[in-house]
py3Dmol code that shows the C-alpha trace and the ligand (Angstrom):
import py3Dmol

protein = """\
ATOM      1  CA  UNK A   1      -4.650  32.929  10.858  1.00  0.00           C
ATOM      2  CA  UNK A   2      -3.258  36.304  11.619  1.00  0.00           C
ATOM      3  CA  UNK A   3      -2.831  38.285   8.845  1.00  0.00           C
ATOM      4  CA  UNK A   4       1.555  39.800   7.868  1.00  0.00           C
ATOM      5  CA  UNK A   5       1.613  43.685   8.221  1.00  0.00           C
ATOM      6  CA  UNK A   6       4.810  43.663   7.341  1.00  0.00           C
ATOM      7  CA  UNK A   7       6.188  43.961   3.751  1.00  0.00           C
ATOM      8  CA  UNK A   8       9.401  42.770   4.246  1.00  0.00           C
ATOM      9  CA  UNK A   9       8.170  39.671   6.773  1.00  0.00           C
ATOM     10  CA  UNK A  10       4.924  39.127   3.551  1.00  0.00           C
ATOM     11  CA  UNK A  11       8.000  39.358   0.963  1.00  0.00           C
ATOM     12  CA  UNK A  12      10.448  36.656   2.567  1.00  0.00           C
ATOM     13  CA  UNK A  13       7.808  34.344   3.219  1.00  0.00           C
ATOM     14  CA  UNK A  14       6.692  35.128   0.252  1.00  0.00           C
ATOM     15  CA  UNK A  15      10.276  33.972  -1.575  1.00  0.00           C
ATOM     16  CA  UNK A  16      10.290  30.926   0.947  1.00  0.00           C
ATOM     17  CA  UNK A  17       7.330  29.584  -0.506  1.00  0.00           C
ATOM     18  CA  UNK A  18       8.289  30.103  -4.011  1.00  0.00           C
ATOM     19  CA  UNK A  19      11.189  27.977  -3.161  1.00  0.00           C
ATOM     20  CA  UNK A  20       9.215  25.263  -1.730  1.00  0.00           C
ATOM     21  CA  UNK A  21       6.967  25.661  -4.643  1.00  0.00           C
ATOM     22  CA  UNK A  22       9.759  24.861  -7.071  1.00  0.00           C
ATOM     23  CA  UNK A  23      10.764  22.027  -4.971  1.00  0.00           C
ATOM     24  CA  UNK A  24       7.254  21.045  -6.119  1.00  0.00           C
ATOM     25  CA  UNK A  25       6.182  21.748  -2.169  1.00  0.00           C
ATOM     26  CA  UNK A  26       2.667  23.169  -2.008  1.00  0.00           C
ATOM     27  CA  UNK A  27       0.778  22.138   1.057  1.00  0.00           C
ATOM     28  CA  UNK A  28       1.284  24.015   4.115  1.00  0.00           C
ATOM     29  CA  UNK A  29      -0.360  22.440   6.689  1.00  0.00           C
ATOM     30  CA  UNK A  30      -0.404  24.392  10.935  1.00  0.00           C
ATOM     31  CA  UNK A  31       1.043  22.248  13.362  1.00  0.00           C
ATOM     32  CA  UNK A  32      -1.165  21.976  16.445  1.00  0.00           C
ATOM     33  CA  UNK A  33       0.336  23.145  19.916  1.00  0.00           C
ATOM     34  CA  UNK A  34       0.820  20.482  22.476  1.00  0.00           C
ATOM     35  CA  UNK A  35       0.049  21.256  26.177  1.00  0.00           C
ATOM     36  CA  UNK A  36       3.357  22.027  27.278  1.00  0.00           C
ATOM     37  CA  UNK A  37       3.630  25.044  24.367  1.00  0.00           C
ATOM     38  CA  UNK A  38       5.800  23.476  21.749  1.00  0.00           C
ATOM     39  CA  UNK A  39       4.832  22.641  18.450  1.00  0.00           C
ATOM     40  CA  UNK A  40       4.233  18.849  17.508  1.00  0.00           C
ATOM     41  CA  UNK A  41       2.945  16.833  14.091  1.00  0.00           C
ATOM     42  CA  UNK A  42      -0.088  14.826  14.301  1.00  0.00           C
ATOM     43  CA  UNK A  43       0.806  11.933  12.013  1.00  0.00           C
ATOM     44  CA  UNK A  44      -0.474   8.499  11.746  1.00  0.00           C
ATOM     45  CA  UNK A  45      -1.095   7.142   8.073  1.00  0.00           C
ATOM     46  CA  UNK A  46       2.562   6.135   7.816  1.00  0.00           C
ATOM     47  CA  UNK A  47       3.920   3.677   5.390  1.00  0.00           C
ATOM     48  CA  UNK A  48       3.341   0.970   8.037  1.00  0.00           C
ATOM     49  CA  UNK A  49      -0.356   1.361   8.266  1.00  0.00           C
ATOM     50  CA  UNK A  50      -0.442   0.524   4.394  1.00  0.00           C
ATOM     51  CA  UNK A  51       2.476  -1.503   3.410  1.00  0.00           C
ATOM     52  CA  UNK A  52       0.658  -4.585   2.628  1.00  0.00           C
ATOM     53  CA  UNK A  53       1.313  -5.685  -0.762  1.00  0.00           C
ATOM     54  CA  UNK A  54      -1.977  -7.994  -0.436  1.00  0.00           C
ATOM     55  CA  UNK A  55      -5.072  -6.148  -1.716  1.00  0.00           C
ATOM     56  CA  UNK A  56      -7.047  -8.175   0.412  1.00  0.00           C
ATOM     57  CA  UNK A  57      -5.032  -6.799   3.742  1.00  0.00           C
ATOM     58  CA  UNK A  58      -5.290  -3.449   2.591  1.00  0.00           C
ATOM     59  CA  UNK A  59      -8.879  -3.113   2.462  1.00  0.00           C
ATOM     60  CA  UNK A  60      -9.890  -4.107   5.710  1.00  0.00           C
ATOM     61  CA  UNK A  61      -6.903  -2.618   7.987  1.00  0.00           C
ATOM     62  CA  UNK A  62      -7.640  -2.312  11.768  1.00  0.00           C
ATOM     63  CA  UNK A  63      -8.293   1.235  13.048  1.00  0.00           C
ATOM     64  CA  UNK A  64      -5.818   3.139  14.574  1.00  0.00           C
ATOM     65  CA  UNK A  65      -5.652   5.511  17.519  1.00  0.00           C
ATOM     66  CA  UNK A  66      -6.109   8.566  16.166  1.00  0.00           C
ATOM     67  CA  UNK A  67      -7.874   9.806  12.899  1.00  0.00           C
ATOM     68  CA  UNK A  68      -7.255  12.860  11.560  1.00  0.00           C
ATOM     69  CA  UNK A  69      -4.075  13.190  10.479  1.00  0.00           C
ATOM     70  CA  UNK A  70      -2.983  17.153   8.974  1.00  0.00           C
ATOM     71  CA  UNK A  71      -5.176  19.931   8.806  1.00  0.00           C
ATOM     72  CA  UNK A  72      -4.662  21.595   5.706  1.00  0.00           C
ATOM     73  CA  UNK A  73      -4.316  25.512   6.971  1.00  0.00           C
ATOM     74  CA  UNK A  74      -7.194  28.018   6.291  1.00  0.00           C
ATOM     75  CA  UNK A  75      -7.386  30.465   3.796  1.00  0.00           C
ATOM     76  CA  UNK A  76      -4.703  32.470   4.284  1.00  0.00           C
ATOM     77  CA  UNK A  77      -1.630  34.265   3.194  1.00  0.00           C
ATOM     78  CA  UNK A  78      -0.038  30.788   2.262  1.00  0.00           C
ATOM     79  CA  UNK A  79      -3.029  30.595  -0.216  1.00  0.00           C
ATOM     80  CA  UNK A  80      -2.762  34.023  -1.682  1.00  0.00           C
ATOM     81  CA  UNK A  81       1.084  33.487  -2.022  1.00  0.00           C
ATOM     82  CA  UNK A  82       0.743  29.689  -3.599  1.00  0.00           C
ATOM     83  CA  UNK A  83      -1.280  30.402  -6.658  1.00  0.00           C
ATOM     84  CA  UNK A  84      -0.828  27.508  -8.879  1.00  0.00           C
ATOM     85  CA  UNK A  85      -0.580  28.631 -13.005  1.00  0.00           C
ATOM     86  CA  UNK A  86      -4.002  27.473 -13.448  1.00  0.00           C
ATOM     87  CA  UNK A  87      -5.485  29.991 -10.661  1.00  0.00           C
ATOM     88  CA  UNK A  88      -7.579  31.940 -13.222  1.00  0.00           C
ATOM     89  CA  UNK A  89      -7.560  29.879 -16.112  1.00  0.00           C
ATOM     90  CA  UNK A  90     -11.435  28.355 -16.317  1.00  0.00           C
ATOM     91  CA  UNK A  91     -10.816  26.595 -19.420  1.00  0.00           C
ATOM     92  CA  UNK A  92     -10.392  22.863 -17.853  1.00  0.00           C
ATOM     93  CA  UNK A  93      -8.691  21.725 -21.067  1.00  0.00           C
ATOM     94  CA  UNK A  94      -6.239  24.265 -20.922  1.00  0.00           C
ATOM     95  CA  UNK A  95      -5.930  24.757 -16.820  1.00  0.00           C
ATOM     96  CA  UNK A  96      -5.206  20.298 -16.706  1.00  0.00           C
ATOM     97  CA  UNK A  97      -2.374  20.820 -19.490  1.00  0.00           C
ATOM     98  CA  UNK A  98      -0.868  23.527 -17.156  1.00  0.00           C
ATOM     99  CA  UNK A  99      -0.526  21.031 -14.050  1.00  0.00           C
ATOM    100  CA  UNK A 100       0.866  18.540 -16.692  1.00  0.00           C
ATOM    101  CA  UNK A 101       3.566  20.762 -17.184  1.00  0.00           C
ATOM    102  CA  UNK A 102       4.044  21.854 -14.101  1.00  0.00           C
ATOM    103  CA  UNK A 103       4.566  18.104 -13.288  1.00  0.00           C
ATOM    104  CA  UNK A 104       6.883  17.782 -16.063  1.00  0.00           C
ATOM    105  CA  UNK A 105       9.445  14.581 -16.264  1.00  0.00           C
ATOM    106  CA  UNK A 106       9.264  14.632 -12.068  1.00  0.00           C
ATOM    107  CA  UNK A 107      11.503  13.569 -10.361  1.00  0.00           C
ATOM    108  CA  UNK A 108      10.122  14.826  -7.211  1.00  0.00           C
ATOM    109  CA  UNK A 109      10.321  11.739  -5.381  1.00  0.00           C
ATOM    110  CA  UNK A 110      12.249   8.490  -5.441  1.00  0.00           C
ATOM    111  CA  UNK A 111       9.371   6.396  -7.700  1.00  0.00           C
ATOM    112  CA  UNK A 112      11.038   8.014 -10.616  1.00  0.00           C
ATOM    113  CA  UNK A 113      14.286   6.063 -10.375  1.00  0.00           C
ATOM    114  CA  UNK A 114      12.216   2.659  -9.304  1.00  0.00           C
ATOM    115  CA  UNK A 115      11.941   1.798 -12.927  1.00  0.00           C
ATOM    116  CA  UNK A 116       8.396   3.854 -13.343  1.00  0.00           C
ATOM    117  CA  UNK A 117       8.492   4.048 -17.729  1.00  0.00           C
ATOM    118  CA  UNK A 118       6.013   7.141 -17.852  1.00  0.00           C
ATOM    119  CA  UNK A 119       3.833   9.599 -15.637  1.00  0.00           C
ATOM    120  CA  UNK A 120       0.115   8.808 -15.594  1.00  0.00           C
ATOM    121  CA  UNK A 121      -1.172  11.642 -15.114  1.00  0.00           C
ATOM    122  CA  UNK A 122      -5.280  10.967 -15.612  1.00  0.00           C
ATOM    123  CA  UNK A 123      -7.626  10.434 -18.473  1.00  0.00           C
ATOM    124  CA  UNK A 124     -11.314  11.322 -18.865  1.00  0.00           C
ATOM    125  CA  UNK A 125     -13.918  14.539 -19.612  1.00  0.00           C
ATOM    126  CA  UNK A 126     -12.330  17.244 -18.154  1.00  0.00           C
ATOM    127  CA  UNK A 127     -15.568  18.635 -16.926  1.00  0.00           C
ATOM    128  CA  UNK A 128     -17.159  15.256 -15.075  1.00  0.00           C
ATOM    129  CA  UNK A 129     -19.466  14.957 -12.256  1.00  0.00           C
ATOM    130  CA  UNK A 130     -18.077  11.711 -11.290  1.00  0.00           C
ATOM    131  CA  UNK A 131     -14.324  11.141 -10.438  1.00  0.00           C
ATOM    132  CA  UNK A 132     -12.730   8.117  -9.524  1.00  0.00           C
ATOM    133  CA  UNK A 133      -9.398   8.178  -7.450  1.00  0.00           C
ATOM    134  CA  UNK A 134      -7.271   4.879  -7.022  1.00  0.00           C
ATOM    135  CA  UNK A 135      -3.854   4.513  -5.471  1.00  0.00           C
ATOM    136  CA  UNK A 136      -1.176   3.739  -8.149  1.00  0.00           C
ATOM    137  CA  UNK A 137      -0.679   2.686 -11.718  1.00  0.00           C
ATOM    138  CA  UNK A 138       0.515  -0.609 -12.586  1.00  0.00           C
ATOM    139  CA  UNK A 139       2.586  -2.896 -15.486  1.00  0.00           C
ATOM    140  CA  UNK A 140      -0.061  -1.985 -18.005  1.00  0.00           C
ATOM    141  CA  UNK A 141      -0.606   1.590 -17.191  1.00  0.00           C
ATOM    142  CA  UNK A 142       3.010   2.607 -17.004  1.00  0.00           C
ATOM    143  CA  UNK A 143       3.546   1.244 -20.527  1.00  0.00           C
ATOM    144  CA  UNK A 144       0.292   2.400 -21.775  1.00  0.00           C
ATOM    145  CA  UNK A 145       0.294   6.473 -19.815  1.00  0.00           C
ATOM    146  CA  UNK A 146      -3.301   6.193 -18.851  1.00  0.00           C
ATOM    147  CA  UNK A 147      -4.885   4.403 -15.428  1.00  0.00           C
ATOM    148  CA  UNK A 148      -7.002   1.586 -15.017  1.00  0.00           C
ATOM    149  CA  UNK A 149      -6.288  -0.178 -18.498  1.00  0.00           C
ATOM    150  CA  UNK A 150      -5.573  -3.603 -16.968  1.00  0.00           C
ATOM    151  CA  UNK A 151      -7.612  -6.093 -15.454  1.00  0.00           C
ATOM    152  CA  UNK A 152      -8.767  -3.893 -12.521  1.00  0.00           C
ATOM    153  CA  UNK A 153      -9.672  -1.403 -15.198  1.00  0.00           C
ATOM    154  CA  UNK A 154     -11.448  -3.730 -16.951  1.00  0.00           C
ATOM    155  CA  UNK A 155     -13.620  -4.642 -13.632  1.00  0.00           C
ATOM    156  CA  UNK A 156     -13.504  -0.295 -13.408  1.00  0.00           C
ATOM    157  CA  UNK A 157     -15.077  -0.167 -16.899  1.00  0.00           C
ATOM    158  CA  UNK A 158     -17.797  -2.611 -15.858  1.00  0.00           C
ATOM    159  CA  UNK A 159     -18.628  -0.878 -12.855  1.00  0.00           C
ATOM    160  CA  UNK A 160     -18.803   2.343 -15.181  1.00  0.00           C
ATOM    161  CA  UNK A 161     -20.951   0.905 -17.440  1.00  0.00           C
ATOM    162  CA  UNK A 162     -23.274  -0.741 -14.782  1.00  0.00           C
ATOM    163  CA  UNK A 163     -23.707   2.884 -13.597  1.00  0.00           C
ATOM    164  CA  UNK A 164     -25.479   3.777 -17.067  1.00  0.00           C
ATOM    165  CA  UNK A 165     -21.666   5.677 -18.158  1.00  0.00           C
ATOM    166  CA  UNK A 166     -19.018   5.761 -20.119  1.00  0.00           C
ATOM    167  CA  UNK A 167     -15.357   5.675 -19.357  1.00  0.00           C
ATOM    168  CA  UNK A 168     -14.829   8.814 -21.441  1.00  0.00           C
ATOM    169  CA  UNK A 169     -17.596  10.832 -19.155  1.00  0.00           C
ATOM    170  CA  UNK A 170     -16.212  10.411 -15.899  1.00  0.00           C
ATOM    171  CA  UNK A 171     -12.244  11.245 -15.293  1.00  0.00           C
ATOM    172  CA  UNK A 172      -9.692   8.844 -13.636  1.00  0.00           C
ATOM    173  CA  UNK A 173      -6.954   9.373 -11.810  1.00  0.00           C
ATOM    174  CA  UNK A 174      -4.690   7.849  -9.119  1.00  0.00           C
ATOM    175  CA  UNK A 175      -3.001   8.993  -5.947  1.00  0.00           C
ATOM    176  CA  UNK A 176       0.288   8.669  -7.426  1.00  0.00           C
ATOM    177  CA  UNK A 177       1.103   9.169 -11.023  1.00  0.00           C
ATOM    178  CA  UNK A 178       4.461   6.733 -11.603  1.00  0.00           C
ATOM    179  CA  UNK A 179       4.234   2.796 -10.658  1.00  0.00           C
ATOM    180  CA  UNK A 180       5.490   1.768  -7.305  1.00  0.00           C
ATOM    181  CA  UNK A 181       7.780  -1.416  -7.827  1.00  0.00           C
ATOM    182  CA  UNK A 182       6.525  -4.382  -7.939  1.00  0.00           C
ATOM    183  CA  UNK A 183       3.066  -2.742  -7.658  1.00  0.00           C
ATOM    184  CA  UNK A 184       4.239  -2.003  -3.938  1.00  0.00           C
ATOM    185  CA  UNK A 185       1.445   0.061  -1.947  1.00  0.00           C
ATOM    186  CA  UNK A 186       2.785   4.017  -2.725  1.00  0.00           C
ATOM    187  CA  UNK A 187       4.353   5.159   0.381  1.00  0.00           C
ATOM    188  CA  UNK A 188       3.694   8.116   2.766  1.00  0.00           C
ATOM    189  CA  UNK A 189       6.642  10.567   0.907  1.00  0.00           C
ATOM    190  CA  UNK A 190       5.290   9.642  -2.273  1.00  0.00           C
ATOM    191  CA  UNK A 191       1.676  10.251  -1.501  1.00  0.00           C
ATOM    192  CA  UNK A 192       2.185  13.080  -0.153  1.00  0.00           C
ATOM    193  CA  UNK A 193       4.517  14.228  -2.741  1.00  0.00           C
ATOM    194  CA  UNK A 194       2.152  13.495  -5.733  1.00  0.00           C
ATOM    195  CA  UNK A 195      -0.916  14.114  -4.216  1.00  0.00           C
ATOM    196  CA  UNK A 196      -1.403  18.304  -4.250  1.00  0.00           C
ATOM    197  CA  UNK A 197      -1.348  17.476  -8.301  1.00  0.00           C
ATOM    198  CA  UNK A 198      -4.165  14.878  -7.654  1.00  0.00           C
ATOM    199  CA  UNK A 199      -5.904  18.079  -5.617  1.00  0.00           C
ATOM    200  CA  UNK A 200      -4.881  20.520  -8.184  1.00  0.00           C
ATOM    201  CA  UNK A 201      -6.887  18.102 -10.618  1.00  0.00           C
ATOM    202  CA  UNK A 202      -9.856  17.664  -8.701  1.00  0.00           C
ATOM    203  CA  UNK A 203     -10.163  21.806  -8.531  1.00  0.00           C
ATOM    204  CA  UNK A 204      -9.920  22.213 -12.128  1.00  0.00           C
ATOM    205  CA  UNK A 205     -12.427  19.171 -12.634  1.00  0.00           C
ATOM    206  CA  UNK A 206     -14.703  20.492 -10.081  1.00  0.00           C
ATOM    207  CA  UNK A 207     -16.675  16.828  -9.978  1.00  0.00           C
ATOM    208  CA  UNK A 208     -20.435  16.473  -8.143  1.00  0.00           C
ATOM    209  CA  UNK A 209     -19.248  13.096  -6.831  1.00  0.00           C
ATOM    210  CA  UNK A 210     -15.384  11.411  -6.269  1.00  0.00           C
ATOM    211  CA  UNK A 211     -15.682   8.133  -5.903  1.00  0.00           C
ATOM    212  CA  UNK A 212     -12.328   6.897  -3.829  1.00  0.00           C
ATOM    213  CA  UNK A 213     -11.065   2.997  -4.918  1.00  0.00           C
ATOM    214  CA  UNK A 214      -9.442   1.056  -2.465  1.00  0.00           C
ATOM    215  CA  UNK A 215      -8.359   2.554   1.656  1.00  0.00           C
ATOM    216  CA  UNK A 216      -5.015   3.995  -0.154  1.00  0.00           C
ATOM    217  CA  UNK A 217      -7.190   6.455  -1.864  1.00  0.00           C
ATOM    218  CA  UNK A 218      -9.862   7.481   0.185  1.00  0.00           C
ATOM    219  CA  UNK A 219      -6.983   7.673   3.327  1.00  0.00           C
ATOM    220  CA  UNK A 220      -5.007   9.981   1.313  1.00  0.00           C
ATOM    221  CA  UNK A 221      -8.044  11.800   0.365  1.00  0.00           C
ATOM    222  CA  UNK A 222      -9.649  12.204   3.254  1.00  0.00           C
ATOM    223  CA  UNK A 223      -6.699  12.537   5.549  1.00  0.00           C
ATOM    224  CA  UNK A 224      -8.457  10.182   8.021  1.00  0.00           C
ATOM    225  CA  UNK A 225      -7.254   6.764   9.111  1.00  0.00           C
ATOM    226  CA  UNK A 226      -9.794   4.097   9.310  1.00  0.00           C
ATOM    227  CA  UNK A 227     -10.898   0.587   8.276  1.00  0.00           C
ATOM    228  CA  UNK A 228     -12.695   0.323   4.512  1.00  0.00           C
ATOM    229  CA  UNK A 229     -15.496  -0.581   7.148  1.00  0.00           C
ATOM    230  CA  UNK A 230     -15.619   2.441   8.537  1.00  0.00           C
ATOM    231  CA  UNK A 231     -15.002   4.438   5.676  1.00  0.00           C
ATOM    232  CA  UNK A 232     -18.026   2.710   2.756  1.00  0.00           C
ATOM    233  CA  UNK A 233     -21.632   3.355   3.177  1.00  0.00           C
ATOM    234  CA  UNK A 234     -21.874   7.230   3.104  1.00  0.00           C
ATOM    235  CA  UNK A 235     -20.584  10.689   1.726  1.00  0.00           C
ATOM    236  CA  UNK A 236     -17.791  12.439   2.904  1.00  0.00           C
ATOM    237  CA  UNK A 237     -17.908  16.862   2.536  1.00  0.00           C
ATOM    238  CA  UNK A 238     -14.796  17.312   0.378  1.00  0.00           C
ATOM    239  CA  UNK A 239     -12.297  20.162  -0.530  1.00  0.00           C
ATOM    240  CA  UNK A 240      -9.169  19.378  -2.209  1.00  0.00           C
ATOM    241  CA  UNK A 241      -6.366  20.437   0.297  1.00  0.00           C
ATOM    242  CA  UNK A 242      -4.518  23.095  -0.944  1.00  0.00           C
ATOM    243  CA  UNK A 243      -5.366  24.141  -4.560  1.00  0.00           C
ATOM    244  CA  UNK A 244      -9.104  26.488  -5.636  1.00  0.00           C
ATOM    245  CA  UNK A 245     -11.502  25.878  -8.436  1.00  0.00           C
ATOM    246  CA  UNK A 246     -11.075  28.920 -10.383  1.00  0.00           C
ATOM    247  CA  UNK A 247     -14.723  28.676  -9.954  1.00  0.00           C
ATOM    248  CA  UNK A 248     -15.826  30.009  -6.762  1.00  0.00           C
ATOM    249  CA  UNK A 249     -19.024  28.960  -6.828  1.00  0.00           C
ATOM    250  CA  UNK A 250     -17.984  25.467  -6.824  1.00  0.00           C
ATOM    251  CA  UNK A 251     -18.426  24.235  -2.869  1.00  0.00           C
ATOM    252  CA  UNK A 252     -16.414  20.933  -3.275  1.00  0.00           C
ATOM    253  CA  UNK A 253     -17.357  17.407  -4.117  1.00  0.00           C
ATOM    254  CA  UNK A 254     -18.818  14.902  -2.364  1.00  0.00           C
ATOM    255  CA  UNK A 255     -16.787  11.619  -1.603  1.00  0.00           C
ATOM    256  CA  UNK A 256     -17.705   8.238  -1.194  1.00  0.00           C
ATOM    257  CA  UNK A 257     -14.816   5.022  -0.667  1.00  0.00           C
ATOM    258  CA  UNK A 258     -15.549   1.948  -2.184  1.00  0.00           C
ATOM    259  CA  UNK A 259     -13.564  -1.124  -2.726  1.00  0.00           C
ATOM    260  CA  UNK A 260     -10.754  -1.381  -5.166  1.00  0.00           C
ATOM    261  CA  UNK A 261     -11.425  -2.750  -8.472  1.00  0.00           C
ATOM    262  CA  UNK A 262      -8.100  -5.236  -7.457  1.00  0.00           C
ATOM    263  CA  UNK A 263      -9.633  -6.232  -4.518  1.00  0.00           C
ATOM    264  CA  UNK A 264     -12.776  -7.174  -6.227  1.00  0.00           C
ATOM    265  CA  UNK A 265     -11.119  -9.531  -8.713  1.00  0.00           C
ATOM    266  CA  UNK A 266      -9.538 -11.513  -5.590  1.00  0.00           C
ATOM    267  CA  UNK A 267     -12.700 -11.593  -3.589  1.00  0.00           C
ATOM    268  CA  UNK A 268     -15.769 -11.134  -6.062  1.00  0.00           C
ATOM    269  CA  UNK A 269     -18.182 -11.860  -3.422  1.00  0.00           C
ATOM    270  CA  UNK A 270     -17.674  -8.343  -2.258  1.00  0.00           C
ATOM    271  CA  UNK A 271     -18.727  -6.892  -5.663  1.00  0.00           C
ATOM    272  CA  UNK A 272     -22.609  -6.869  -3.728  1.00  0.00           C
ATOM    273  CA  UNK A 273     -21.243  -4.280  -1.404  1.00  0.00           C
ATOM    274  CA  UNK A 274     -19.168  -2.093  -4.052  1.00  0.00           C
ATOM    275  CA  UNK A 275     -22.412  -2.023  -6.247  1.00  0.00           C
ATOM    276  CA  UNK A 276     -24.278  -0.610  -3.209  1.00  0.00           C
ATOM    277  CA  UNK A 277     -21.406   2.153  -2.885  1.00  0.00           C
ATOM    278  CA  UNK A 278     -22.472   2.506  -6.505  1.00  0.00           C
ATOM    279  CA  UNK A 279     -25.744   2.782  -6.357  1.00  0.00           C
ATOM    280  CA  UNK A 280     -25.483   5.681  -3.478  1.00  0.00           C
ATOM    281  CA  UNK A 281     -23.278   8.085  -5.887  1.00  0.00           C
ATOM    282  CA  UNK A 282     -26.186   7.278  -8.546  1.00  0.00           C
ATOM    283  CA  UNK A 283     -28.839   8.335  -6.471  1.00  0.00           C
ATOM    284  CA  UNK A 284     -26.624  11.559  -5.548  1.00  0.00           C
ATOM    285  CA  UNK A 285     -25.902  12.093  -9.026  1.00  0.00           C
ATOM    286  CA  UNK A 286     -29.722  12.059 -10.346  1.00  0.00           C
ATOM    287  CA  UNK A 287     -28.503   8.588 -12.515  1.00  0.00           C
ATOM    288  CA  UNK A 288     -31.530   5.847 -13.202  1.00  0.00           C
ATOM    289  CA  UNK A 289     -30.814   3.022 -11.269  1.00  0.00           C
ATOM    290  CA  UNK A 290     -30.342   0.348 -14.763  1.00  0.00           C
ATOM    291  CA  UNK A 291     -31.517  -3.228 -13.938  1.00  0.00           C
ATOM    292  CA  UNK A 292     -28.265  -5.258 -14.882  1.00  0.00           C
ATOM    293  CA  UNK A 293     -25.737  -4.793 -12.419  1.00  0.00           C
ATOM    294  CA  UNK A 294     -21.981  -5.157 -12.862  1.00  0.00           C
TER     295      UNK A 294
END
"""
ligand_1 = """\
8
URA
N -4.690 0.274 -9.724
C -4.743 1.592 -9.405
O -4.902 1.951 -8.249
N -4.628 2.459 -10.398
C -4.462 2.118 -11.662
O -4.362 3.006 -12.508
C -4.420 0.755 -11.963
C -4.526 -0.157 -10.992
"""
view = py3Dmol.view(width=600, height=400)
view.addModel(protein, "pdb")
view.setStyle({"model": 0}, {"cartoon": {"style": "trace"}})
view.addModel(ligand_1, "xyz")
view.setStyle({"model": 1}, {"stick": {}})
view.zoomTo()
view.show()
């Protein structure tokens, strides 16, 4: 990326993005030149490649042509000019309160007039080496403000304990922080909207391992379109798009998709497979393997 000599070019972008950044726009991604010169978006995870409202559908979707879908733009003067409050604040406490204000009562995108009763914004030790990421709250988080405290967060718990933890030592969060209607998968906008919170998160946490629930999750998280086939059974380099650790020793997480908790309870004879998922962040994570599984 070519560095701005000039101060008054550096100083308009530099109001432009402030702009976007109080329309709660943070991610600035490069568009890739086609052949013929002109600029052109690669997009593919659009709401049609995951608007099933069956669990079971949304697991297993079939591949699509291409994969990666934006590349989030290097280091750059974007960066520089995009610092987030919680830049050089290393207290994690203090740095997640900051992004909970700076969501505020959003109303950034159109979930918060689809009958969503609170934010969600994440619950857990602020300093964990395991994160888990699913896609969306539900009935019982939105009245309760905290993820996974339904039945798929019961089946979450289990799966927590099985790995030797406790909920309160990993953190939780989802993709989006306000219900989708009718538990509707979250759409592109809304993803995309809400997710640069989910990445300012993950810098502040600065987790050894992010475990990604269901293809909703580890799509948006990995940017990369593919079938929950494709995606289980190994560890994915991560970086969260857009936001820095204020720590910068901290080289990014490793990432691993497993099935959704939801999709579990509607087909437990895949809770084999997700306990092998689990099994390869214990190993990465130093954990005992215990003898009782989940
Ligand atoms: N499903 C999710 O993806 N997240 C929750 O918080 C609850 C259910």
């Amino acid at each position: 990326m070519p560095t701005i000599q000039s101060p008054d070019l550096r100083r308009a972008l530099a109001d432009r993005i402030r702009y976007y950044n109080e329309l709660g726009i943070y991610d600035f991604y490069r568009r890739e030149r086609n052949e013929a010169g002109s600029e052109s978006m690669t997009t593919d995870v659009g709401p049609e490649a995951t608007s099933s409202s069956q669990p079971e559908l949304r697991e297993e979707m079939s591949p699509r042509k291409s994969a990666v879908v934006a590349r989030p733009a290097d280091h750059n003067i974007f960066e520089v000019l995009t610092l987030k409050p919680e830049q050089n604040i290393t207290d994690p406490v203090a740095a997640l309160k900051l992004i909970r204000e700076d969501l505020g009562d959003c109303t950034r995108c159109k979930l918060h007039q689809q009958g969503r009763k609170q934010i969600v914004f994440g619950v857990g030790n602020p300093q964990a080496d395991l994160m888990f990421v699913g896609e969306g709250p539900g009935a019982d988080e939105d009245a309760q403000g905290e993820p996974f405290v339904g039945r798929a967060g019961q089946l979450l718990n289990n799966m927590i304990k099985a790995m030797g933890l406790r909920r309160e030592e990993v953190y939780i969060a989802n993709v989006v922080k306000c219900r989708p209607p009718g538990n509707r998968t979250p759409e592109r906008d809304e993803c995309d909207t809400c997710s640069p919170f989910l990445m300012r998160q993950i810098a502040v946490i600065k987790p050894k391992v992010i475990v990604a629930l269901g293809a909703v999750s580890a799509k948006n998280l990995l940017a990369i379109n593919a079938p929950m086939s494709e995606l289980r059974g190994r560890f994915y380099d991560f970086m969260p798009a857009g936001a820095r650790s204020s720590d910068p020793s901290w080289q990014g997480a490793k990432l691993a998709v497993t099935y959704h908790p939801a999709f579990l309870l509607r087909d437990p004879r895949q809770k084999g497979e997700a306990w092998k998922d689990l099994q390869m962040v214990m190993k990465c994570l130093g954990l005992e393997l215990p003898k009782q599984n989940m």
